[in-house]
C-alpha atoms as a printed R data frame, in Angstrom:
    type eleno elety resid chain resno       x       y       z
1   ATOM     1    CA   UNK     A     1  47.994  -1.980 -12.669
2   ATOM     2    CA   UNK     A     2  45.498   0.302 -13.998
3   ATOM     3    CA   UNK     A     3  43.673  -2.689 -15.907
4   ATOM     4    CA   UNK     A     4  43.730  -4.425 -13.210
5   ATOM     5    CA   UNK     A     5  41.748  -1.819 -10.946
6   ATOM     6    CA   UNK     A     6  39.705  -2.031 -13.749
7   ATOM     7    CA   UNK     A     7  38.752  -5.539 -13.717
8   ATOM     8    CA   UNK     A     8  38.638  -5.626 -10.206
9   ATOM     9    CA   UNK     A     9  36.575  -2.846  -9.714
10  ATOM    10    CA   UNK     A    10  34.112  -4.431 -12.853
11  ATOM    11    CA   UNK     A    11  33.926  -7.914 -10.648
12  ATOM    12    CA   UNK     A    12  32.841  -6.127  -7.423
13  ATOM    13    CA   UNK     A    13  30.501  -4.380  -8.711
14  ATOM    14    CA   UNK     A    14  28.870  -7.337 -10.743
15  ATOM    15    CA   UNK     A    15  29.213  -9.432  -7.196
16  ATOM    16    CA   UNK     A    16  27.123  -6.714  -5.741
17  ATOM    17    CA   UNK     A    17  24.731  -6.594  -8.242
18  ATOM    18    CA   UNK     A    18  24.364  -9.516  -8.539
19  ATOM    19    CA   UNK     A    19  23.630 -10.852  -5.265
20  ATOM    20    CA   UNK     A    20  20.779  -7.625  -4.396
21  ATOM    21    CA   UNK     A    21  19.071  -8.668  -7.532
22  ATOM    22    CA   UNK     A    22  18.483 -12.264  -5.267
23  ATOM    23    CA   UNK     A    23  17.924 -10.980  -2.716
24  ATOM    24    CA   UNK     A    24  15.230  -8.583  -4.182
25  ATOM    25    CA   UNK     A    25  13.941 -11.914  -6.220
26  ATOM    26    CA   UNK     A    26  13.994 -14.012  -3.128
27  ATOM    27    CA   UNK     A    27  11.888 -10.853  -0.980
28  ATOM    28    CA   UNK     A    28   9.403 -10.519  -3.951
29  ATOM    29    CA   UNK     A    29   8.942 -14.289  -3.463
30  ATOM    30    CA   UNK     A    30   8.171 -14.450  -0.121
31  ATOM    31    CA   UNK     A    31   5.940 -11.535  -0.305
32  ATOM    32    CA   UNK     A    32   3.947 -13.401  -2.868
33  ATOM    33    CA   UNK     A    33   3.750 -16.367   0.035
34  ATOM    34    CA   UNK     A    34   2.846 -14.364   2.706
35  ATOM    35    CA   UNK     A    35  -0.181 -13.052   0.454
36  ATOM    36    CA   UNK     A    36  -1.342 -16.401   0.831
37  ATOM    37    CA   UNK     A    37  -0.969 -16.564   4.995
38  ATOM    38    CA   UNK     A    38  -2.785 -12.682   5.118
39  ATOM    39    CA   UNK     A    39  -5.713 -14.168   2.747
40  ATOM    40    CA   UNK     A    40  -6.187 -17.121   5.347
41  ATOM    41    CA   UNK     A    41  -5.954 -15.317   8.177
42  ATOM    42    CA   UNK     A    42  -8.021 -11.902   7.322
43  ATOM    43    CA   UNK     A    43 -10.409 -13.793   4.703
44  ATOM    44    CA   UNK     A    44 -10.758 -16.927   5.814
45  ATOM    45    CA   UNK     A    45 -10.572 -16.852   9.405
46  ATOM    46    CA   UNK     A    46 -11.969 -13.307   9.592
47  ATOM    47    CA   UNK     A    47  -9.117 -12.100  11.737
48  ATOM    48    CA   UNK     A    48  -9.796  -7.979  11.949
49  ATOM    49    CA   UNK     A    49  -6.238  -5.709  11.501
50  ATOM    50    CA   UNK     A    50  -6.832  -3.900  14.798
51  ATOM    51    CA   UNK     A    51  -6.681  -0.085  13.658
52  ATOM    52    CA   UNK     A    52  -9.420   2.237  12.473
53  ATOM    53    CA   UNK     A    53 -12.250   1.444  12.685
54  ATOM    54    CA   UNK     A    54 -11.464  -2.161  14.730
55  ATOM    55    CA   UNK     A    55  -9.179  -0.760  17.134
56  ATOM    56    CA   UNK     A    56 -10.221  -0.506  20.697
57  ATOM    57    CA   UNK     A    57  -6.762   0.888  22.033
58  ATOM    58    CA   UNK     A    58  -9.062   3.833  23.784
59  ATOM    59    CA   UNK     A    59 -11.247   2.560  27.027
60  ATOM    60    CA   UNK     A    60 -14.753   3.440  24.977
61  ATOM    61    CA   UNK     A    61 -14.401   1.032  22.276
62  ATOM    62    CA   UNK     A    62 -12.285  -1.451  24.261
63  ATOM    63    CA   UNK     A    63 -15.325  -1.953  26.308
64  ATOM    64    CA   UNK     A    64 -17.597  -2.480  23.078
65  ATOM    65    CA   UNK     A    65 -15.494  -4.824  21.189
66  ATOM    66    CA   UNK     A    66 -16.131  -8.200  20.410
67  ATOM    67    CA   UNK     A    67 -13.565 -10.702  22.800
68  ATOM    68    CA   UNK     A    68 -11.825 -11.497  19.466
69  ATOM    69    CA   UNK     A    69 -11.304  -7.809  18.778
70  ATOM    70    CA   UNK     A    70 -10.407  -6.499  22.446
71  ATOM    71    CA   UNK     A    71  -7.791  -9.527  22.598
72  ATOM    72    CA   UNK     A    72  -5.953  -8.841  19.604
73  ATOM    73    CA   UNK     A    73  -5.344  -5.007  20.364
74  ATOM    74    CA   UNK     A    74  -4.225  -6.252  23.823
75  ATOM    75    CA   UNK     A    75  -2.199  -8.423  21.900
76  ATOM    76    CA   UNK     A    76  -0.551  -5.964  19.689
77  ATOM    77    CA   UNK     A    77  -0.028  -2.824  22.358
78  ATOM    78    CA   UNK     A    78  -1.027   0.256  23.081
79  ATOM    79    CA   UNK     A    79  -2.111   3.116  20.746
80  ATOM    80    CA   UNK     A    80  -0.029   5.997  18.657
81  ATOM    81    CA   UNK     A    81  -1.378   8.985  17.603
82  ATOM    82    CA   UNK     A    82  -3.215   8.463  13.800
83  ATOM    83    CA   UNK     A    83  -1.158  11.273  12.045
84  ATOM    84    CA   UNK     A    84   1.745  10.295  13.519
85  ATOM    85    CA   UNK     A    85   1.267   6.411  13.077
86  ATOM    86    CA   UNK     A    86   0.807   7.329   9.698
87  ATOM    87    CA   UNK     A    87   3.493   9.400   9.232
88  ATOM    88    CA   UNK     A    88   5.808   6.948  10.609
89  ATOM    89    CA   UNK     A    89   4.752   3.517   9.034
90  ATOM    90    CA   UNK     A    90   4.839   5.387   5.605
91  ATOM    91    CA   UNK     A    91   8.311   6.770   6.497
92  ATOM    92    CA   UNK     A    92  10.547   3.844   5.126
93  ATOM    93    CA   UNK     A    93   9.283   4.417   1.099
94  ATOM    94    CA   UNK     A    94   9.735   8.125   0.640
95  ATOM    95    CA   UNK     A    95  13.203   7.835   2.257
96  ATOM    96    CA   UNK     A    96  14.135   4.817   0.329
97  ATOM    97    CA   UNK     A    97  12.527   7.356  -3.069
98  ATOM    98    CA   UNK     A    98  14.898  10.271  -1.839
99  ATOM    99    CA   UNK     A    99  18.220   8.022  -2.189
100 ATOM   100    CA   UNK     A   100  17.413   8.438  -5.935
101 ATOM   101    CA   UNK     A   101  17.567  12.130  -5.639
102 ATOM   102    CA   UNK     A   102  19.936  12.694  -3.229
103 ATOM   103    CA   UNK     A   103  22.961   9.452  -4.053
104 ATOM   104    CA   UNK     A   104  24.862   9.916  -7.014
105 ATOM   105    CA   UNK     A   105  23.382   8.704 -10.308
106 ATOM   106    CA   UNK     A   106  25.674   5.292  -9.982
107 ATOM   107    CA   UNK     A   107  23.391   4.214  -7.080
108 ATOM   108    CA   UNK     A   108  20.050   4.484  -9.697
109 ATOM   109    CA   UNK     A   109  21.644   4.368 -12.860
110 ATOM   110    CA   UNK     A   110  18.492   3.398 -15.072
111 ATOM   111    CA   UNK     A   111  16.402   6.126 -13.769
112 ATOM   112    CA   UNK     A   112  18.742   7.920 -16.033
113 ATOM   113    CA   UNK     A   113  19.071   6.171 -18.940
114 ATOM   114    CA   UNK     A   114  15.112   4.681 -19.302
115 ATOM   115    CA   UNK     A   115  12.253   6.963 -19.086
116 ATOM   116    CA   UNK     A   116  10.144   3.835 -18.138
117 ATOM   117    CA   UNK     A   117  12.285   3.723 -14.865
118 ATOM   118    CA   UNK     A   118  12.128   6.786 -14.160
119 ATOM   119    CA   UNK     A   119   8.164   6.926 -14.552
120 ATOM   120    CA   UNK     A   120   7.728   3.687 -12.360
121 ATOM   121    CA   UNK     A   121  10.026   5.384  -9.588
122 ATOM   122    CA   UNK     A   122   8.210   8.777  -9.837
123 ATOM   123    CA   UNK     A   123   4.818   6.747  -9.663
124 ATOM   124    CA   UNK     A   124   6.079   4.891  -6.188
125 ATOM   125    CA   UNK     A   125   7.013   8.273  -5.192
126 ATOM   126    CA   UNK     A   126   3.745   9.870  -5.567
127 ATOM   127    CA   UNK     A   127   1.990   8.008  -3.821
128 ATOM   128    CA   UNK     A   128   4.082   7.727  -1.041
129 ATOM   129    CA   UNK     A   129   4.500  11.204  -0.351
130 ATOM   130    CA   UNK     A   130   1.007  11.669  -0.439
131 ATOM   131    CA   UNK     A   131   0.184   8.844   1.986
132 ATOM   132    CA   UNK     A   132   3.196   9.891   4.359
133 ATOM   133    CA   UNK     A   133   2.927  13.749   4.251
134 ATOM   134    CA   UNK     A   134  -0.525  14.918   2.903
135 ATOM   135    CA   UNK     A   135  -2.936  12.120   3.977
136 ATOM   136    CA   UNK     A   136  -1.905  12.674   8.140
137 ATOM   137    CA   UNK     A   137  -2.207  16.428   7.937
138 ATOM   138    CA   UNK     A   138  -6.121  15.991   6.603
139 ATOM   139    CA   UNK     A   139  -7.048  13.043   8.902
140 ATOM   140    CA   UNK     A   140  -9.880  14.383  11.303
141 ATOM   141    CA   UNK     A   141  -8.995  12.721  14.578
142 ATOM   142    CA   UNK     A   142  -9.512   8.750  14.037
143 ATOM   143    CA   UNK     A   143  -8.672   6.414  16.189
144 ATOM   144    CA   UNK     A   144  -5.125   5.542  17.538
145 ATOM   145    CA   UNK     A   145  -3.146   2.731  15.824
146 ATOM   146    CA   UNK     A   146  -1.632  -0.263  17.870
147 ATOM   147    CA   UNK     A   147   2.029   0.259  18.537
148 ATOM   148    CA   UNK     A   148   2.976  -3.610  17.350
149 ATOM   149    CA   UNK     A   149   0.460  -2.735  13.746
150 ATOM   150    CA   UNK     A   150   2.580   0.553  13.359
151 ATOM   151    CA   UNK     A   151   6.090  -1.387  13.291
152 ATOM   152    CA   UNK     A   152   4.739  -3.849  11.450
153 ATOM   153    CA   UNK     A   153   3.234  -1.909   8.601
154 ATOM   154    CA   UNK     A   154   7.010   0.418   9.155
155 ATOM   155    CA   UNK     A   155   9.187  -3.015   8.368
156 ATOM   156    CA   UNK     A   156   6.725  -3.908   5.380
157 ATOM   157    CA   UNK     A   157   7.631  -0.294   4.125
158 ATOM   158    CA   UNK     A   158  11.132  -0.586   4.557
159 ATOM   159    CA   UNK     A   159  11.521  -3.982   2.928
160 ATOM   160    CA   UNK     A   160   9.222  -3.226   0.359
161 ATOM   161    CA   UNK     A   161  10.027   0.738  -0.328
162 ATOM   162    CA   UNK     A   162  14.095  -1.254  -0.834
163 ATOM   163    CA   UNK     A   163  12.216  -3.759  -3.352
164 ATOM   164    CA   UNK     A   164  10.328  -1.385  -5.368
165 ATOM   165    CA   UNK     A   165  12.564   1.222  -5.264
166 ATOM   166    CA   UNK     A   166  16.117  -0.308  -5.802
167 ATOM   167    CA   UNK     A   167  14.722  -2.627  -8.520
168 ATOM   168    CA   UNK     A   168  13.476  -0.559 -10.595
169 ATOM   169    CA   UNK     A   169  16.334   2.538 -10.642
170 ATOM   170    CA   UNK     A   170  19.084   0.135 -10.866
171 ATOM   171    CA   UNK     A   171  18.359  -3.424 -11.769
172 ATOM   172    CA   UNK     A   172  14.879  -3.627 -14.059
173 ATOM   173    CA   UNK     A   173  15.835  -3.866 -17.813
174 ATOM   174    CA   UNK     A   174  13.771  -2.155 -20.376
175 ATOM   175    CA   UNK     A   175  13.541  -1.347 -24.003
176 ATOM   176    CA   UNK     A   176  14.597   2.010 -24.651
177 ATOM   177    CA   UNK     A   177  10.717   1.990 -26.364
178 ATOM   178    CA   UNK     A   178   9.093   0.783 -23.141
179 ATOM   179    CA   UNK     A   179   7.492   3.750 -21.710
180 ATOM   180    CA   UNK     A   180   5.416   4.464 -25.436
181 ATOM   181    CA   UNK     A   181   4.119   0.896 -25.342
182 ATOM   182    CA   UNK     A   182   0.258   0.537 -24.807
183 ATOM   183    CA   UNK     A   183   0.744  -2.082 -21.657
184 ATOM   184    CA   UNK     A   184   2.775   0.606 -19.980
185 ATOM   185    CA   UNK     A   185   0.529   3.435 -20.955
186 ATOM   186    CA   UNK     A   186  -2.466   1.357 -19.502
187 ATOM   187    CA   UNK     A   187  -0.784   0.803 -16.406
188 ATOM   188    CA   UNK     A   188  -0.312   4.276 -15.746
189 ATOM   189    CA   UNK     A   189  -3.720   4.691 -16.562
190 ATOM   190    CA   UNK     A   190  -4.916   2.671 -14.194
191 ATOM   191    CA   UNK     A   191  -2.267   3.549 -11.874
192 ATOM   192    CA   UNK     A   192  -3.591   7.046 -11.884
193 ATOM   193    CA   UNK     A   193  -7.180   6.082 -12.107
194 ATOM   194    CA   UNK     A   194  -6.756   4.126  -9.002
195 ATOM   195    CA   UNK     A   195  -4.948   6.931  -7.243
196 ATOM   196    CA   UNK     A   196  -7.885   9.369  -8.179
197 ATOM   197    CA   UNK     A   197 -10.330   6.689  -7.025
198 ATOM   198    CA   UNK     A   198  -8.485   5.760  -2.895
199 ATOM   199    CA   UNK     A   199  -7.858   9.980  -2.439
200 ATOM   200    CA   UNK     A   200 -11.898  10.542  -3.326
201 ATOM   201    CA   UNK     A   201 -12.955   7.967  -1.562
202 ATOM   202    CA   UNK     A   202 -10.867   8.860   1.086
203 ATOM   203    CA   UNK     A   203 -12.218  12.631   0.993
204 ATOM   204    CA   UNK     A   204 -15.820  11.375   1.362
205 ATOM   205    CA   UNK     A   205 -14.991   9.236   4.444
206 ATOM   206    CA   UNK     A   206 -13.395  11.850   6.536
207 ATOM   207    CA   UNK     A   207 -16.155  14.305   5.443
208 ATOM   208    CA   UNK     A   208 -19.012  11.957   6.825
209 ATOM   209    CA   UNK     A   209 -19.687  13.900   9.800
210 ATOM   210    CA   UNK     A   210 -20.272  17.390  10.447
211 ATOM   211    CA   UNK     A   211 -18.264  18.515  13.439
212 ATOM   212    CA   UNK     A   212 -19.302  17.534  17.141
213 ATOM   213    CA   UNK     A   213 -20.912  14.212  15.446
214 ATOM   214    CA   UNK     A   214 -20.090  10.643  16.211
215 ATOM   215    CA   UNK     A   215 -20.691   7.286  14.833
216 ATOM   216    CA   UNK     A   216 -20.724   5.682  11.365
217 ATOM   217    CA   UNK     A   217 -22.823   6.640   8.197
218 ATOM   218    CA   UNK     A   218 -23.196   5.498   4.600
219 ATOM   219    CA   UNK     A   219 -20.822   6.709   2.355
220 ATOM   220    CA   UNK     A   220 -22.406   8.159  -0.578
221 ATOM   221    CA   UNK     A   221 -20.736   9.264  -3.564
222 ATOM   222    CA   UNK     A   222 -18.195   8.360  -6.320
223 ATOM   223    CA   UNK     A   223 -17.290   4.466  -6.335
224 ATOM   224    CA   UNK     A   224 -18.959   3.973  -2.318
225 ATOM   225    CA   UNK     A   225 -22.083   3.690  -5.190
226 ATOM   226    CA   UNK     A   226 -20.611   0.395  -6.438
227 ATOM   227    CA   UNK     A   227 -18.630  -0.681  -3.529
228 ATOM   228    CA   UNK     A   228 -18.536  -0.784   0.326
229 ATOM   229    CA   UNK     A   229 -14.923  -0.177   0.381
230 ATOM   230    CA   UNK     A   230 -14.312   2.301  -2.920
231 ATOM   231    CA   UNK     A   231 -10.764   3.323  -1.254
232 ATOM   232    CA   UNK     A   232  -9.451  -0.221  -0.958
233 ATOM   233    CA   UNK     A   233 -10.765  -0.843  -4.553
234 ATOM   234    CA   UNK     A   234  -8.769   2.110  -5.602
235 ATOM   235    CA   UNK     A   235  -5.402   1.126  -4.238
236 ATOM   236    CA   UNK     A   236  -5.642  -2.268  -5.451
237 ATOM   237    CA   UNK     A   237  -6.271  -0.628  -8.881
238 ATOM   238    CA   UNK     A   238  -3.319   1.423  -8.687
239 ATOM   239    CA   UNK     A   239  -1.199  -1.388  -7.416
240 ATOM   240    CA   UNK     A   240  -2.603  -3.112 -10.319
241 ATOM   241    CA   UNK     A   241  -1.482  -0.755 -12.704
242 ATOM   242    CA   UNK     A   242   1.710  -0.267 -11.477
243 ATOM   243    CA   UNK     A   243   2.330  -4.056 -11.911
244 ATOM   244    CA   UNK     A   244   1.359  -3.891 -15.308
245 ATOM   245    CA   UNK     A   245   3.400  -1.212 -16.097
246 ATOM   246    CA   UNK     A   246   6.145  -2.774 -14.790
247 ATOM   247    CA   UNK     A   247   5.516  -6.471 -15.519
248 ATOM   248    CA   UNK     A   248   7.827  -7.640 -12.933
249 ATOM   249    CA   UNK     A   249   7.881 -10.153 -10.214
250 ATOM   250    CA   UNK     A   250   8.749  -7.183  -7.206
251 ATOM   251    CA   UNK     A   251   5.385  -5.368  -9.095
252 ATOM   252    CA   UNK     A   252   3.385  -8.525  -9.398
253 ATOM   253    CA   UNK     A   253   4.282  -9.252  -5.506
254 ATOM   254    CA   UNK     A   254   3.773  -5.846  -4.346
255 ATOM   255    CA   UNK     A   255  -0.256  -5.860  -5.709
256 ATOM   256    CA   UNK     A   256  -1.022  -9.342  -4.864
257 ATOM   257    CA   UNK     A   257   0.420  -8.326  -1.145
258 ATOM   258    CA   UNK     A   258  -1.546  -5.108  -0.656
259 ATOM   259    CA   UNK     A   259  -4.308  -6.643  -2.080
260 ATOM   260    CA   UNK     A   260  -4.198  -9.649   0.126
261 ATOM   261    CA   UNK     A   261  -4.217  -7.383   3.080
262 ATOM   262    CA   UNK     A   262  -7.132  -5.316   1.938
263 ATOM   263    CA   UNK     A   263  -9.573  -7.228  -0.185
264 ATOM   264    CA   UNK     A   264 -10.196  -8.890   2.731
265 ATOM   265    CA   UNK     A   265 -10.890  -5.674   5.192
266 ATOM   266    CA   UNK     A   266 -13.209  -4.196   2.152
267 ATOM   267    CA   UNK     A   267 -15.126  -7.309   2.572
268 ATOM   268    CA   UNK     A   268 -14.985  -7.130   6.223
269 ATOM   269    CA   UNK     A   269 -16.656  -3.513   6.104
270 ATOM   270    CA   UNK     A   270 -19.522  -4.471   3.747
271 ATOM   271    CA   UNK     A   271 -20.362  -7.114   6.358
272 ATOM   272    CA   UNK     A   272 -20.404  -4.095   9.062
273 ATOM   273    CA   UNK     A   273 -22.288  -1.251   7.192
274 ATOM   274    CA   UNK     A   274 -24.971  -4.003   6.390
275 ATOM   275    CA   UNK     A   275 -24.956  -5.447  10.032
276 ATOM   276    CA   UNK     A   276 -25.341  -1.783  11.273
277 ATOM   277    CA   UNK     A   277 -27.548  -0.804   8.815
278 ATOM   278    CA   UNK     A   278 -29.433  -3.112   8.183
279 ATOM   279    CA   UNK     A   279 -32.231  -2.545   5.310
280 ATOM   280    CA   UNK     A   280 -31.393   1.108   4.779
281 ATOM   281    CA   UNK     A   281 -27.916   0.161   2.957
282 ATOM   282    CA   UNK     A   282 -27.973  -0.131  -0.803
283 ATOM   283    CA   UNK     A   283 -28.322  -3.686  -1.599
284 ATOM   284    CA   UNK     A   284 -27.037  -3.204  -5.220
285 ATOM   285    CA   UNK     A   285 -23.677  -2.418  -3.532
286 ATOM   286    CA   UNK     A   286 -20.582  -5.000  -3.814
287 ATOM   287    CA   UNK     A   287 -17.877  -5.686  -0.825
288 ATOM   288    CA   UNK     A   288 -14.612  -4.700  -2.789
289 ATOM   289    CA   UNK     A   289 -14.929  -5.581  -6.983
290 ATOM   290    CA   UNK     A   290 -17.837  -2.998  -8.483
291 ATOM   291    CA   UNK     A   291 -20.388  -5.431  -9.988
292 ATOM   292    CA   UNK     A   292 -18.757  -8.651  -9.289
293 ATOM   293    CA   UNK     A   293 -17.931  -9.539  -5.419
């Protein structure tokens, strides 16, 4: 009776396994084909994501926004708070992070057994809990987020934060000699390196303008040097990293996504600061890849 507990228990499990590892497959997938729709739509067609600096949710900037720009923020609702948009969208990943902590060690078993799991979950985590907790408290006003953008960048979390998260505590195989090899040391590297890079850039973009002032200015400094948008160059690097690190499909479709969505707003900025700017903007600067593009 005992054995047969066993056995039964054994097959359960292995059903459950088995079928979140397809689904998790089958996500990763179709976040690797709706990289493709977000490049057509924000590169090709020019399509603006309507928050920061293109949202005209408050009456000032509705009234100086292109048609295009003032229908889609009609389009996607009205506007939340910046900190707590933030806070919320972000949300999804650290929770998804804390069932590692906080479930018994059955629910992430590799995190426990592979140090290269456990460094790919700690690296998700990081950022994460810098992007939901730290980033919001130093924002400096900014303008409100769309209500429709904020659940939509909330579901990507969720489904993505389960992707990442679940895959790599409990189903992504390594060898036990993983985490000392020089791929996954460079992918840290650049993980990190990326990191460093989107929280500089970041820094020097919310310290722009001395209190009481208004408008935009040239970012100086750092990678803004080599690149109009040095943050978005930075988390595309980490993302980068983290895929080689983990040289999976969920990794590989997690960068090619965020990079889909934000290549294509770097470039979209370069086009601004020189339209604003004009012949005072550094001409030696790139849109999004330092020296290349």
């Amino acid at each position: 009776n005992l054995q047969n507990k066993l056995m039964l228990s054994l097959i359960v499990d292995k059903v459950r396994q088995g079928s979140e590892a397809e689904w998790i497959e089958w996500t990763s997938w179709a976040l690797l084909a709706n990289s493709v729709i977000n490049f057509v739509l924000l590169q090709l067609l020019g399509i603006r994501a309507p928050y920061g600096r293109y949202s005209t949710t408050d009456a000032k900037s509705l009234q100086a926004a292109t048609p295009s720009d003032s229908f889609v923020t009609r389009l996607f609702g009205p506007g939340i708070n910046s900190r707590i948009a933030w806070f919320v969208q972000e949300s999804p990943c650290w929770l998804w992070c804390a069932t590692v902590l906080f479930l018994p060690m059955s629910w992430s078993p590799l995190v426990y057994r592979n140090s290269a799991n456990a460094v790919l979950v700690g690296m998700f985590t990081l950022h994460y809990v810098l992007r939901g907790f730290v980033y919001p408290l130093l924002l400096k006003g900014g303008k409100s987020s769309p209500a429709t953008v904020v659940a939509m960048a909330w579901t990507f979390c969720a489904v993505n934060g389960w992707v990442q998260v679940r895959y790599h505590a409990a189903y992504a195989v390594y060898d036990d000699d993983w985490a000392q090899r020089p791929q996954f040391l460079l992918g840290v590297l650049l993980f990190l390196s990326g990191l460093a890079i989107n929280w500089h850039s970041d820094s020097i973009l919310r310290n722009l303008r001395k209190p009481g002032e208004t408008g935009y200015k040239i970012p100086r400094g750092g990678f803004f040097e080599l690149v109009s948008g040095a943050n978005f160059f930075g988390e595309i690097l980490e993302w980068s990293g983290f895929a080689v690190a983990s040289w999976s499909l969920p990794a590989l479709a997690f960068a090619v996504f965020t990079a889909s969505n934000i290549a294509p707003r770097g470039v979209q900025h370069h086009a601004s600061y020189l339209d604003k700017f004009r012949e005072e903007y550094p001409r030696n600067r790139k849109a999004i890849i330092p020296f290349v593009y």
